[in-house]
SESEKE-800409 format. One record per residue (C-alpha): residue number from 1; residue in three letters; x, y, z. Coordinates in nm, 2 decimals. Example, Ala and Ser with C-alpha at 12.3 -4.5 7.8 and 13.67 -1.06 7.14 Angstrom:
2
<node num="1" residuo="ALA" px="1.23" py="-0.45" pz="0.78"/>
<node num="2" residuo="SER" px="1.37" py="-0.11" pz="0.71"/>
***
This chain:
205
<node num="1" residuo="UNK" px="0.27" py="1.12" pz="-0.47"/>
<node num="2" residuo="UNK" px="0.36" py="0.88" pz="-0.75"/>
<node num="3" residuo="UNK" px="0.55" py="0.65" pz="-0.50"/>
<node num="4" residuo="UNK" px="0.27" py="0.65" pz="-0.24"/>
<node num="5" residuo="UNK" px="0.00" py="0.55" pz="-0.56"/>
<node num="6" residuo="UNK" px="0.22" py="0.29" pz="-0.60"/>
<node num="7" residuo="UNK" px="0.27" py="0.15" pz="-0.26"/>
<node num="8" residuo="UNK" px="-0.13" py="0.21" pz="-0.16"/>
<node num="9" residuo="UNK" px="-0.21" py="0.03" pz="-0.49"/>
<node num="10" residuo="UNK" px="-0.01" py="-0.30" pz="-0.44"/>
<node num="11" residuo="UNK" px="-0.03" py="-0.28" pz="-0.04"/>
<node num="12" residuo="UNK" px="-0.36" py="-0.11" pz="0.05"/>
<node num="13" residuo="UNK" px="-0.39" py="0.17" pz="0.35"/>
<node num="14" residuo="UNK" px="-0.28" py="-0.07" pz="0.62"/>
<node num="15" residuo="UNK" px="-0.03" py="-0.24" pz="0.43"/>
<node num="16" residuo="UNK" px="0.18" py="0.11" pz="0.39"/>
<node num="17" residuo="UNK" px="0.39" py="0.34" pz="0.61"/>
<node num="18" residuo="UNK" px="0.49" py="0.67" pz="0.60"/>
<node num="19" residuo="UNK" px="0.84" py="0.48" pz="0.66"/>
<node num="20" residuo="UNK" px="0.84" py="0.26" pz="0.35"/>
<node num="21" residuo="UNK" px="0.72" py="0.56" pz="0.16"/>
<node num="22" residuo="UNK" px="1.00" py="0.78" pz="0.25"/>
<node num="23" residuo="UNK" px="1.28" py="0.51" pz="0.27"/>
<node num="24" residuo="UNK" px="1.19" py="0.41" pz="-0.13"/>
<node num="25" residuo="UNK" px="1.25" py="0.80" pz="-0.23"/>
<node num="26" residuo="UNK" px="1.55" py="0.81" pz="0.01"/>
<node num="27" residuo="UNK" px="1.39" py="1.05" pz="0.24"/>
<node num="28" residuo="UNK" px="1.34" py="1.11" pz="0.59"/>
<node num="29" residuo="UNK" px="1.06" py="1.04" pz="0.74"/>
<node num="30" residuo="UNK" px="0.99" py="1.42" pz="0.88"/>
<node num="31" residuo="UNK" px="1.07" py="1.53" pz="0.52"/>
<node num="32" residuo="UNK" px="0.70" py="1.35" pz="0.42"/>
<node num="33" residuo="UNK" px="0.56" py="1.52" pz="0.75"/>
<node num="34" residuo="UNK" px="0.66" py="1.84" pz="0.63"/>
<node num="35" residuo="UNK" px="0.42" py="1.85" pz="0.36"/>
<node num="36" residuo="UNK" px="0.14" py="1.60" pz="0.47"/>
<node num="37" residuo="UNK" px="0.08" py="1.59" pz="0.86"/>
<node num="38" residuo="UNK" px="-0.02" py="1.18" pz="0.85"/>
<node num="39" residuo="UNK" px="0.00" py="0.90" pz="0.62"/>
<node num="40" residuo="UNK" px="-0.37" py="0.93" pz="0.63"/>
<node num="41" residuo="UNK" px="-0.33" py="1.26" pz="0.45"/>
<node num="42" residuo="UNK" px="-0.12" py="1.17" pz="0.22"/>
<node num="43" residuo="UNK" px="-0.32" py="0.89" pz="0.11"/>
<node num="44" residuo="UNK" px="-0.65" py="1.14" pz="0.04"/>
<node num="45" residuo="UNK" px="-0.44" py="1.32" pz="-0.11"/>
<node num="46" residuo="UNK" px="-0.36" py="1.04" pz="-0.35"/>
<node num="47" residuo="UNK" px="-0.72" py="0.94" pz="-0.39"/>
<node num="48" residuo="UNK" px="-0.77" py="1.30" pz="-0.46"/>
<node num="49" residuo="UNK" px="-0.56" py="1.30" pz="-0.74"/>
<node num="50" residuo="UNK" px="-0.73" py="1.01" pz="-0.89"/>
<node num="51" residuo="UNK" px="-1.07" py="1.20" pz="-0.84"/>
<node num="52" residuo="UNK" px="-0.96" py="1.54" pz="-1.00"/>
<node num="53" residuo="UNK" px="-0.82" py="1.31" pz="-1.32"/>
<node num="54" residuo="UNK" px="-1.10" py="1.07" pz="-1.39"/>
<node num="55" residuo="UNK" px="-1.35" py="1.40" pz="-1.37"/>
<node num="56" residuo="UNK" px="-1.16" py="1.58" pz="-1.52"/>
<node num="57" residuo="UNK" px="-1.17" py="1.30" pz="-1.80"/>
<node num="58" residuo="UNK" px="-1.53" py="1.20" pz="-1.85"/>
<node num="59" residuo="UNK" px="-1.67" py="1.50" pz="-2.05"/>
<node num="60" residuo="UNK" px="-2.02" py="1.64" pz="-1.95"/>
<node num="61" residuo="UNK" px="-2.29" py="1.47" pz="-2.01"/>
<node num="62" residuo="UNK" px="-2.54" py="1.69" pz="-1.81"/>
<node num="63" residuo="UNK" px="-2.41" py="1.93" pz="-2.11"/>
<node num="64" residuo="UNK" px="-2.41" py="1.71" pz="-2.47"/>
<node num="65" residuo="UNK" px="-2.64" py="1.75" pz="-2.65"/>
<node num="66" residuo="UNK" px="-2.63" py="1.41" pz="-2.86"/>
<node num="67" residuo="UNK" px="-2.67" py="1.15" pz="-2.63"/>
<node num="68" residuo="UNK" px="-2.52" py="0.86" pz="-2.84"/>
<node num="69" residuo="UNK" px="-2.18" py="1.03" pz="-2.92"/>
<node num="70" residuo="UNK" px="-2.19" py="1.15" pz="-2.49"/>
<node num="71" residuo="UNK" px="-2.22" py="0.75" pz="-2.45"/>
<node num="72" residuo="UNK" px="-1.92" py="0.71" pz="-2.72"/>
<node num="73" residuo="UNK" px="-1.73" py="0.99" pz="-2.54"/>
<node num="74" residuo="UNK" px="-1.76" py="0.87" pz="-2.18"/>
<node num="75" residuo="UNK" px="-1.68" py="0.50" pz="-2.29"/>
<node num="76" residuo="UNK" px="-1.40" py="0.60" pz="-2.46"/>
<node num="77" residuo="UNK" px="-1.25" py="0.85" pz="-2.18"/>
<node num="78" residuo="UNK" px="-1.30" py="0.59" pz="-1.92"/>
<node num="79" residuo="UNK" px="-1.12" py="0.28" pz="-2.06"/>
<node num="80" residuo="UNK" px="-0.85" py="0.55" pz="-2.12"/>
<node num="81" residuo="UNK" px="-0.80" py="0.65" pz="-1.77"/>
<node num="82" residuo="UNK" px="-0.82" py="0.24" pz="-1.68"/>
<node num="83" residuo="UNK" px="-0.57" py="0.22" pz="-1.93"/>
<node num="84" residuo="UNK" px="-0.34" py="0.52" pz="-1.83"/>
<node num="85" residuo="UNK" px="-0.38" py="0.48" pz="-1.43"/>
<node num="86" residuo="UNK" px="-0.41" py="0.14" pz="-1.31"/>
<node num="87" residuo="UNK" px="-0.22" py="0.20" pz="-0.99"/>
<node num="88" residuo="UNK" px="-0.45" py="0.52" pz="-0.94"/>
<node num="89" residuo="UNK" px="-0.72" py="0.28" pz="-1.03"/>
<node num="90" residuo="UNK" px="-0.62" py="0.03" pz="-0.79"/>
<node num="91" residuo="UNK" px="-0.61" py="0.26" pz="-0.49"/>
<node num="92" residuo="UNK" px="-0.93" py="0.35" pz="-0.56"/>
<node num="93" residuo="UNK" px="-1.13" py="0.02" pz="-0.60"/>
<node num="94" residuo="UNK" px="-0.92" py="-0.12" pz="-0.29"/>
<node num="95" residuo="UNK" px="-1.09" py="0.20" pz="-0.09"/>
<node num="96" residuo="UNK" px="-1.43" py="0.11" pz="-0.26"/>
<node num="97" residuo="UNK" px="-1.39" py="-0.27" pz="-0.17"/>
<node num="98" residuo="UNK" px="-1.30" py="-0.22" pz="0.18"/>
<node num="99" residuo="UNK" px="-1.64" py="0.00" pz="0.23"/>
<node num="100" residuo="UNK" px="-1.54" py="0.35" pz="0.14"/>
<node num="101" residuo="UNK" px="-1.39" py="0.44" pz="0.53"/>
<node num="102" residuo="UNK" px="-1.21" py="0.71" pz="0.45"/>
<node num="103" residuo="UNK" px="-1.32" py="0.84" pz="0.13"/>
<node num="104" residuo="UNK" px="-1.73" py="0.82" pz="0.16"/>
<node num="105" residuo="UNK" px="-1.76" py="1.23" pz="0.24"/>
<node num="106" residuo="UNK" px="-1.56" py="1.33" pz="-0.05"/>
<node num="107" residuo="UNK" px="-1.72" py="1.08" pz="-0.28"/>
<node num="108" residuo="UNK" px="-2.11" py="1.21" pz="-0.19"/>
<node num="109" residuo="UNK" px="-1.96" py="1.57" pz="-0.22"/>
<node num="110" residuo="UNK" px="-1.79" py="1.53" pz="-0.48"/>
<node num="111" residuo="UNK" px="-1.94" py="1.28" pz="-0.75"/>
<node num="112" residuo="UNK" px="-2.30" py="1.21" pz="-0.64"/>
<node num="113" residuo="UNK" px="-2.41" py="1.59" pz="-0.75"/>
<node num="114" residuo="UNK" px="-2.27" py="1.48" pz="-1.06"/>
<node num="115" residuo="UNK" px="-2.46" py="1.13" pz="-1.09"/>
<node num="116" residuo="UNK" px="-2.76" py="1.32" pz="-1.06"/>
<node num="117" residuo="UNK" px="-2.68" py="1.60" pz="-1.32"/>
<node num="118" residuo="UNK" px="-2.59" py="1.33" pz="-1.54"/>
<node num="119" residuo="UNK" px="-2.91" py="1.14" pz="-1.46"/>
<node num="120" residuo="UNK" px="-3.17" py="1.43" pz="-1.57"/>
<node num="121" residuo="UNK" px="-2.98" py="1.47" pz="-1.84"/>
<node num="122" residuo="UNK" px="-3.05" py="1.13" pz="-1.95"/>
<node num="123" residuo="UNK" px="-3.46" py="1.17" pz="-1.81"/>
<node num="124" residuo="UNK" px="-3.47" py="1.47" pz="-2.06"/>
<node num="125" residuo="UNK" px="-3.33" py="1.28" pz="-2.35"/>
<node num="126" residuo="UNK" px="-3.64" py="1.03" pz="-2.28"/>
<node num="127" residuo="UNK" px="-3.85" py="1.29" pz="-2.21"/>
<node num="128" residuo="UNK" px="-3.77" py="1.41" pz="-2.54"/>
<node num="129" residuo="UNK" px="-3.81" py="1.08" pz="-2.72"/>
<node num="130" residuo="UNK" px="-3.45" py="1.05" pz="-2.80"/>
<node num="131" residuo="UNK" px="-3.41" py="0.71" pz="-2.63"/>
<node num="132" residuo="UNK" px="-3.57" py="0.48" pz="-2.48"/>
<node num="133" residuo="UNK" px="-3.63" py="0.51" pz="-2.05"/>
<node num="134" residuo="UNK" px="-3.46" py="0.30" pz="-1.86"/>
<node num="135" residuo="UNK" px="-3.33" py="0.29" pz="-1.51"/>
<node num="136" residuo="UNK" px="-3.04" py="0.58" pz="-1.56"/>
<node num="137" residuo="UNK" px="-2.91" py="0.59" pz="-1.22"/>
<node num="138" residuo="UNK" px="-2.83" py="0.22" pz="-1.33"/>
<node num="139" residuo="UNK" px="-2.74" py="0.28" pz="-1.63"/>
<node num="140" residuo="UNK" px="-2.46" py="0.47" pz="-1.54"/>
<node num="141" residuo="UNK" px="-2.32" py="0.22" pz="-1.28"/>
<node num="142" residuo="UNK" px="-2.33" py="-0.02" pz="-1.57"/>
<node num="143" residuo="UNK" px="-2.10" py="0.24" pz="-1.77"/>
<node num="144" residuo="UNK" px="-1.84" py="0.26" pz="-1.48"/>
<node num="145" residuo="UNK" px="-1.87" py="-0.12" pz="-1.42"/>
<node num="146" residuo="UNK" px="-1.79" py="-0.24" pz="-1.78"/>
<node num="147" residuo="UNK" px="-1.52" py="-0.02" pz="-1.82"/>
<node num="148" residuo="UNK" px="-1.33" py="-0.01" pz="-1.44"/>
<node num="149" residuo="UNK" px="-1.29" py="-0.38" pz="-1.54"/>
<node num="150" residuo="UNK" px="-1.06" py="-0.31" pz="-1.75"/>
<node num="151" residuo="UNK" px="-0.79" py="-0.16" pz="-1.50"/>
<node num="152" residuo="UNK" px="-0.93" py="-0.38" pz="-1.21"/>
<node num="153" residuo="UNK" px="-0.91" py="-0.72" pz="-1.41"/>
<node num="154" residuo="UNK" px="-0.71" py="-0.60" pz="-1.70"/>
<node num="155" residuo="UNK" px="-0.42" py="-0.85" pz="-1.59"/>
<node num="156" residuo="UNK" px="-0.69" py="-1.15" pz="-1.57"/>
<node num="157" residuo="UNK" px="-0.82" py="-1.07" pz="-1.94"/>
<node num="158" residuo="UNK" px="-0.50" py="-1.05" pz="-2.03"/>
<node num="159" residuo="UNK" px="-0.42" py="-1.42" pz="-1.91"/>
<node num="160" residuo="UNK" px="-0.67" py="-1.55" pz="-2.06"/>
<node num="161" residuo="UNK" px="-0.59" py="-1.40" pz="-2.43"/>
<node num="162" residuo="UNK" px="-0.24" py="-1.52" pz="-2.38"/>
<node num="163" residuo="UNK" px="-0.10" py="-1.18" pz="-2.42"/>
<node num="164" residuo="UNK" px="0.14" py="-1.01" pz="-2.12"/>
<node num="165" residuo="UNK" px="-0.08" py="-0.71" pz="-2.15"/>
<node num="166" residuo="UNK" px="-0.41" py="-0.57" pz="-2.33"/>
<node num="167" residuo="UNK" px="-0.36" py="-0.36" pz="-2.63"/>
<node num="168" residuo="UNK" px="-0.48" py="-0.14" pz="-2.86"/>
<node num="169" residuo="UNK" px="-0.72" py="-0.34" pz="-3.07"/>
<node num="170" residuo="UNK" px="-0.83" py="-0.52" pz="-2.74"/>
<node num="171" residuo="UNK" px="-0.96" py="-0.12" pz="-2.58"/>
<node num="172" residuo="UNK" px="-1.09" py="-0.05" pz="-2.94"/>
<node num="173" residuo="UNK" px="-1.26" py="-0.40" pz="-2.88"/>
<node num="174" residuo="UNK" px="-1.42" py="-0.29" pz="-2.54"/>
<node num="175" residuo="UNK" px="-1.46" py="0.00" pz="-2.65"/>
<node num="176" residuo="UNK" px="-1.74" py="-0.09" pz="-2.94"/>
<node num="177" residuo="UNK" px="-1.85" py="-0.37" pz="-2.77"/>
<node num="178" residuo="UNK" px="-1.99" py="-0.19" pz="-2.47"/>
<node num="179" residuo="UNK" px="-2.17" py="0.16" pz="-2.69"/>
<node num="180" residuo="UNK" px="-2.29" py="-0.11" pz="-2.85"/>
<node num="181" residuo="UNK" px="-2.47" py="-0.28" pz="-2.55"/>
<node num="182" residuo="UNK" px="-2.54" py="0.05" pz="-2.40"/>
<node num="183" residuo="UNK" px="-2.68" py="0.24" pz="-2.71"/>
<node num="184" residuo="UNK" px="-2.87" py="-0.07" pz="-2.82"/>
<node num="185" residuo="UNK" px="-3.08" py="-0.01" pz="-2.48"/>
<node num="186" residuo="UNK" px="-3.09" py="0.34" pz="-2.57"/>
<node num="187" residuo="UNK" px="-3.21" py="0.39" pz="-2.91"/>
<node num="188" residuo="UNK" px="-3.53" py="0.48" pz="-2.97"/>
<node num="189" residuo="UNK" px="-3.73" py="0.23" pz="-3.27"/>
<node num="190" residuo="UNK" px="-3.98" py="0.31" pz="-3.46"/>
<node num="191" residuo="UNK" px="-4.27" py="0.06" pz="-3.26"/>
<node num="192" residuo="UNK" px="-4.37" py="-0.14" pz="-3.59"/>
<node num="193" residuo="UNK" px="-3.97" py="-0.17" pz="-3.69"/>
<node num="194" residuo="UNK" px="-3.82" py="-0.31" pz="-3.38"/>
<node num="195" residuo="UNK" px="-3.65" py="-0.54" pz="-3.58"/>
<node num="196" residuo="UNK" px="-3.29" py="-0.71" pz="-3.55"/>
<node num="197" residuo="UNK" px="-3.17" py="-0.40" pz="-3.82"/>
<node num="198" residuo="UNK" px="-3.36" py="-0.19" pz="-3.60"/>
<node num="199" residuo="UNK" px="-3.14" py="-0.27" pz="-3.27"/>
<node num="200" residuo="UNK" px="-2.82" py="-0.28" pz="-3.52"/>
<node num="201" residuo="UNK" px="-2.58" py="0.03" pz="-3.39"/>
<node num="202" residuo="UNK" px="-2.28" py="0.14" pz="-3.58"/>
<node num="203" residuo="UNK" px="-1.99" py="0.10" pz="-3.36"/>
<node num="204" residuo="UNK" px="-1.76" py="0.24" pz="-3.57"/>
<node num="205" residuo="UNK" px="-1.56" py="0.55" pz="-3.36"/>
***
């Protein structure tokens, strides 16, 4: 499974056989077959694996119950899968990118109940008066956006700070940076105190 994350990442579905799979393991071809009937198999099986993890990952935010640290929590989670699993990241975006062709069922089954859990949770919150409404179907692409950049162009930001990779301080960086963005949209001012210290958001973790 590793191997296959690996070759799907740098080579994309058409780019990879069951062939180049098996001969990197020093396998046989009918050894793969054994276990997954097609390469097609074996690579939603990959993209599977990358599913189960990044849910597994991003807390519940249909369930918090403090809707600034469920920002903090899912920010944090998600730069650390980005992080953790670039190839698994790859594999995924070059599936996205090419218009979802094989994975579109399992991503509507699977993480579109989800988005919408997620989504009344943030409706109640404004119901509420805990923050302010905004457009949280959005909101939540925004969240995904921000921080899949930094396994889709992590090399790129990278080049540009002159380091050979991203580290630490540069996540913790990301990190603030984007609760901060996101929970200055969110928080709820007093209407005669929307002020610049109003809109001010500790970004300390």
């Amino acid at each position: 499974m590793a191997e296959a994350e690996r070759q799907f990442a740098r080579a994309g579905f058409e780019g990879v056989s069951l062939d180049s799979i098996a001969a990197a393991l020093d396998l046989s071809r009918q050894n793969l077959l054994y276990h997954w009937p097609s390469k097609e198999a074996l690579y939603l099986a990959v993209l599977d694996g990358v599913m189960n993890e990044w849910l597994a990952r991003m807390g519940d935010v249909a369930a918090a119950d403090d809707p600034e640290q469920a920002i903090r929590d899912y920010v944090r989670a998600k730069l650390l899968f980005s992080r953790e699993r670039p190839t698994g990241n790859a594999v995924f975006t070059r599936e996205i990118m090419t218009g979802v062709p094989r994975y579109a069922e399992a991503l509507k089954t699977r993480v579109q109940p989800l988005l919408q859990a997620d989504v009344e949770r943030f409706e109640r919150w404004a119901a509420e008066g805990r923050i302010e409404r905004v457009d949280f179907t959005h909101l939540i692409f925004v969240l995904w956006g921000s921080t899949q950049a930094y396994a889709d162009l992590g090399p790129q930001f990278a080049l540009f700070m002159d380091k050979p990779v991203l580290d630490d301080e540069d996540f913790a960086r990301a990190e603030a940076l984007i609760v901060r963005l996101v929970w200055g949209a969110l928080r709820v001012c007093p209407p005669a105190s929307k002020t610049q210290q109003c809109v001010e958001v500790d970004v300390q973790a």
